[in-house]
Structures are given as C-alpha cells and as structure tokens.
N, C-alpha and C positions, 0 to 999 in steps of 0.2 A: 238400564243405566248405560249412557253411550262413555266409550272412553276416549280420550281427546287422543287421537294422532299427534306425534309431535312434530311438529310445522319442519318442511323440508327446508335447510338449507341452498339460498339461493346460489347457482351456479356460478363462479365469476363469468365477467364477461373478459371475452377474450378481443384481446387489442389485434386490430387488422395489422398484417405485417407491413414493417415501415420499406416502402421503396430503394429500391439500390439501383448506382450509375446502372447503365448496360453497358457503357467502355471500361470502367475500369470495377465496378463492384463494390464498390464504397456506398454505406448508408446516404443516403439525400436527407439534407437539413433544407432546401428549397427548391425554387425553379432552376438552382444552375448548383453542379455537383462540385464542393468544396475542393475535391483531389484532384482533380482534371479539369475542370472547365464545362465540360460537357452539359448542353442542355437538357432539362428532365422533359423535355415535350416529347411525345408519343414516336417512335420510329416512324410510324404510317400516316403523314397527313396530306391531306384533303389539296388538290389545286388551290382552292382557295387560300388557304393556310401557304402552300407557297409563294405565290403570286403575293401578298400581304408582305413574308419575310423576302422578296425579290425586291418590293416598292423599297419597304423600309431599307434595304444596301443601298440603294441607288439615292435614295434621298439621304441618308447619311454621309455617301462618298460626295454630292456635289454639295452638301453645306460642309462637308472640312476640304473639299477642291476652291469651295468661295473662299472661305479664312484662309486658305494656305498661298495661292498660287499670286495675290497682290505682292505678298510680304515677299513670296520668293521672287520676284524680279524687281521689287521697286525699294524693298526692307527685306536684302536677304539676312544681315546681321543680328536683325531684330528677332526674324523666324527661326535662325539658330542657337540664339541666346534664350529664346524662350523654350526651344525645344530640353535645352543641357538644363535650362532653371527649374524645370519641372512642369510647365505650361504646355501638357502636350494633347490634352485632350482634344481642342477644337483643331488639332494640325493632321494631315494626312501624315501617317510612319513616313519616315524619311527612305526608306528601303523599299517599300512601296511604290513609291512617286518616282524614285529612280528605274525600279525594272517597267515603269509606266511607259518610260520617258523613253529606255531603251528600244522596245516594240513600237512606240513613235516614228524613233529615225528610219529605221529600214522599212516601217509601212511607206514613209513620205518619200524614203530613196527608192522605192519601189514606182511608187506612183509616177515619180518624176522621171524615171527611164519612159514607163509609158507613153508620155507626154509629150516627151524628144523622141521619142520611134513614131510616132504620128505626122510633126513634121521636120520629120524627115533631118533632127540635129543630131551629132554627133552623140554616141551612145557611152555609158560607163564604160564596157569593152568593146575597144573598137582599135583598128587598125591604120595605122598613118605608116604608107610607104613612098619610096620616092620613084619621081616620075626619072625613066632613062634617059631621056635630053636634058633636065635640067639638074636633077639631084634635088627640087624641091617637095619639100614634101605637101603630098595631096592630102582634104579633107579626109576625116575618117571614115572609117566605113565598118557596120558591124560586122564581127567574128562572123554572126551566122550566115553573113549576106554575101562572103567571100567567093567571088569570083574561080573559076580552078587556077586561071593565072596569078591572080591575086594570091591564092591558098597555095602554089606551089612557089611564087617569091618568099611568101612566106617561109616555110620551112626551109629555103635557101638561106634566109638570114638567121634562122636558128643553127644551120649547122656554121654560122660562121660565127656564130660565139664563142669566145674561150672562156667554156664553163667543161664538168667533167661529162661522159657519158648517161651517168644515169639524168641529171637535169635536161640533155637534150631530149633525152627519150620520151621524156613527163611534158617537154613541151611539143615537141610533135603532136603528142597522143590529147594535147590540150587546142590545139591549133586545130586537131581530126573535130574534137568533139565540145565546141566552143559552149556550149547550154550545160552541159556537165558539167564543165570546171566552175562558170559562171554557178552554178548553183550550191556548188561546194566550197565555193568562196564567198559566199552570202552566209551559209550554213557556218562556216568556221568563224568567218566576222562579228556574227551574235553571237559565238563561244569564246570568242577571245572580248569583247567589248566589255564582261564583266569583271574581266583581269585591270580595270582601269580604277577602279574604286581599290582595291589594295594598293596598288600604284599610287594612287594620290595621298593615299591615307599614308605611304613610306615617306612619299617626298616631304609632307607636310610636318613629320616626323623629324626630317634630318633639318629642316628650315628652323623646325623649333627646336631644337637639343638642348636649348639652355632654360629651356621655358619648363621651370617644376609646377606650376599653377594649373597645367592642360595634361589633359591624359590621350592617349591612343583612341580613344571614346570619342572624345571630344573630337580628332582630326577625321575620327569615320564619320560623323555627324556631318563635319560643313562639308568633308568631301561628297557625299549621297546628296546635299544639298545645293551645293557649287556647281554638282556635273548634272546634275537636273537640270539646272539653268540651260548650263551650255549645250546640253544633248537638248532642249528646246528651241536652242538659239538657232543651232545647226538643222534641224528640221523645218523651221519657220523657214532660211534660207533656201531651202530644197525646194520649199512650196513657191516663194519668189520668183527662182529662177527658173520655171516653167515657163511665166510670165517672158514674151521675147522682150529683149533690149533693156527687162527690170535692171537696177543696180542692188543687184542679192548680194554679194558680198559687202557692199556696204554694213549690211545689217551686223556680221562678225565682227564691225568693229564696239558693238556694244559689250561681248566679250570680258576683254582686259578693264572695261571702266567698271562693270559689273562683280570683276572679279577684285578690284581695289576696293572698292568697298565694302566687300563679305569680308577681306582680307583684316581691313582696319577697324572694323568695326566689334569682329567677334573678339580676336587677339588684342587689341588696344594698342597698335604698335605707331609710333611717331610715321608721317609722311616719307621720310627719306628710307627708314626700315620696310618700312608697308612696299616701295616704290623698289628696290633690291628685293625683297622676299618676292615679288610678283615674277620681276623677271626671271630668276633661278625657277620657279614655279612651271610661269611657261614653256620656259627652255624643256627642262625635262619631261611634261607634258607633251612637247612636239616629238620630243625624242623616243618618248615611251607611246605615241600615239604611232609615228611611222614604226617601229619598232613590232608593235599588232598586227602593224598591215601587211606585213612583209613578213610574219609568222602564218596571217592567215592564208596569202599566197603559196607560200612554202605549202603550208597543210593541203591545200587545194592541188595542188601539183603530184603531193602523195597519192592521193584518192585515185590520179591519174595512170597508177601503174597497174 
C-alpha cells in the first residue's frame, strides 16, 4: 500500500523589484520619473542612442525656432499673448531665445571687428589723436598698433585729465596693455548685458503702475521677448556694416516701430498712451544701456590694477 504524499505547496512567485530614479530614489511609475523629471533610460547608452536623442534636439529646436521667430519680428504681440495664454508648447522658452540672442551679438561684434581689421577701418578700440599743426583729429588707429609716439601722446593726454590718481593709473596700465583691457571689457559686457532684462522688466513696471490686469510675469515675458528682437536687430546691423558704404544703421530704425507694436498690442493701450509709454521706454533704455557701458569700462579698468 503506497501512501499519498501530500502535495507541496506551491512557492509564491516573487515580484521583480520595481525600478527607482537614480537621481532622486523615487519608485518609476514609467519612462520619465514622477518626482524629478528624470529619464528612466539606462545611465550607459550606445552612440547611437545618442546621436538619435542629438537629431531629435536639433530637430525640435528648429520646428519651435520655425513657429517662433516669424511671430517674434512680424506678430511679436501675438507670440506674447500666446505665450501668457497658455500656448506655449510650439514657442521656444522666452529665456532661451533671449540668452540665444545674447551670444549672438558679441559672436557678430566679434566677427565684425575682424572684418574692419582686414581693411584696414577704424577698429571698436581705437585711438583718435590730433595732429600738431592743425589740432585736427586723425583717423583711428588700433590700441595695439600704437606707435611709441603715438603711445607716449597718449599717456600725455591721460595725465592731463582731471580725474583722481587711482583712474589715471588703471588707464596708463590700460593704454600698456590694450588686448587685456579689450578682453575684460567684452568679458564684463556679457555680465553686465543680462542686467538688461530686470531693467526692462522695472521700467515696464513703473510705466504700468496703474495697470492691476498685468503682473511682474507678464513684463518679464515681453521684456525676454522685446529684447530678443532688438539684440537680433543689433546683430543683423553689425553683419550689414561689414558690408562698405551699407546703410546699417538704417536697419535700427525698425526698432521703435517694432517696439510700438509689441507695446500696443500686448497691453491694449490707445495710440497716444502706446506713443508716451514708448518714449519714456526708450529714454530709460538708452540711459540704462549707456549706464552698462560705462560700468562695464569702469570693471575693465579694475582688472587693470
């Protein structure tokens, strides 16, 4: 007589452990981690796998550069209206586009010193002294390319400043070493150029003090979007005036027309309001732009001690 064994209990099965971020530690509910953002794809991939997520940037950044950049010069009112309405999926970030725009101008004012040191035209720093028989002043001439007569007129006319000791000193020793200071004052120019978007975002603030409908938000949006324009308007001109005998300033005067219509369009203000809010606009814009420039000298003249 056999006796029955009784039948073993099967074993559970054990559940494979569920995935966690590796940034922050959090269970994964899918491909992208609910607490962070972070994607659940593998730390270690393949060229391929990069080059694929490289296309995909590039091809994403030029179909919201196509939808974005018509509206921002031809409908900038329309692309900031949509951006504050919630339509911001197909727009490049507004913050984006502007530190885009900023590495823009100083590549293109880069370029274009190039350009004029080739033939042979007056340079961004450059030197106008006068001739001893006439008192007229001569062509410029680069810092670097200073003559020792030249470079010893020079510091003649620095000590004839009435400014204090230590500024004479900073400019001698700027006068010694023209490509230092030149590079310190490019260097401080991109540090100080982003002090231009709080600047707008105050002015547009005190233009509207009476406007309860518009927020601080709101004035940071068209200002990243306004000085997008214009830090492209100013860079196009730079590439113009390579060009001899172009009329590139011309092209600034698109500017203010550019800027009455972001103006009137976003805020809804009648013509004669829109046409008053521009000019107080610009005014202090020119004031806080020269204002930059002359902090970033200042800073460029320190480095010099």
């Amino acid at each position: 007589m056999f006796v029955r064994q009784p039948a073993m209990a099967t074993p559970p099965r054990r559940r494979a452990p569920q995935p966690v971020c590796a940034n922050c530690g959090e269970r994964l509910r899918g491909p992208w981690c609910h607490a962070c953002g972070q994607h659940a794809a593998g730390l270690h991939r393949s060229v391929t796998q990069v080059a694929i997520e490289w296309a995909q940037g590039v091809i994403n950044f030029d179909q919201r550069a196509r939808a974005t950049l018509p509206d921002l010069v031809f409908r900038p009112a329309r692309l900031t209206n949509a951006y504050l309405e919630g339509r911001r999926a197909p727009q490049m970030p507004p913050l984006r586009m502007f530190l885009v725009v900023v590495v823009m101008v100083f590549a293109t004012g880069s370029l274009a010193d190039v350009a004029r040191k080739q033939r042979h035209a007056t340079p961004m720093f450059s030197y106008v002294g006068l001739t001893p028989a006439t008192g007229l002043g001569r062509p410029g001439v680069a810092f670097a390319a200073l003559s020792p007569a030249q470079r010893a007129e020079l510091h003649g006319q620095i000590d004839g400043f009435q400014t204090s000791a230590w500024i004479k000193a900073r400019l001698h020793r700027a006068a010694d070493r023209p490509k230092a200071y030149a590079e310190a004052f490019t260097r401080w120019s991109r540090q100080f150029a982003f002090m231009l978007l709080p600047i707008a975002c105050g002015l547009l603030s005190l233009i509207f003090v009476r406007r309860r409908d518009v927020t601080v938000y709101d004035h940071l949006v068209f200002a990243m979007h306004s000085l997008s324009f214009q830090g492209a308007l100013l860079a196009l001109t730079e590439l113009v005036a390579i060009i001899q005998s172009a009329p590139a300033l011309l092209i600034l005067g698109a500017g203010p027309v550019h800027l009455y219509a972001h103006l009137r369009g976003v805020y809804r203000t009648s013509v004669i309001g829109t046409l008053a809010r521009l000019v107080v606009l610009s005014l202090g814009a020119a004031v806080a732009f020269l204002a930059l420039i002359l902090a970033a000298l200042s800073a460029g003249l320190a480095e010099m001690g």
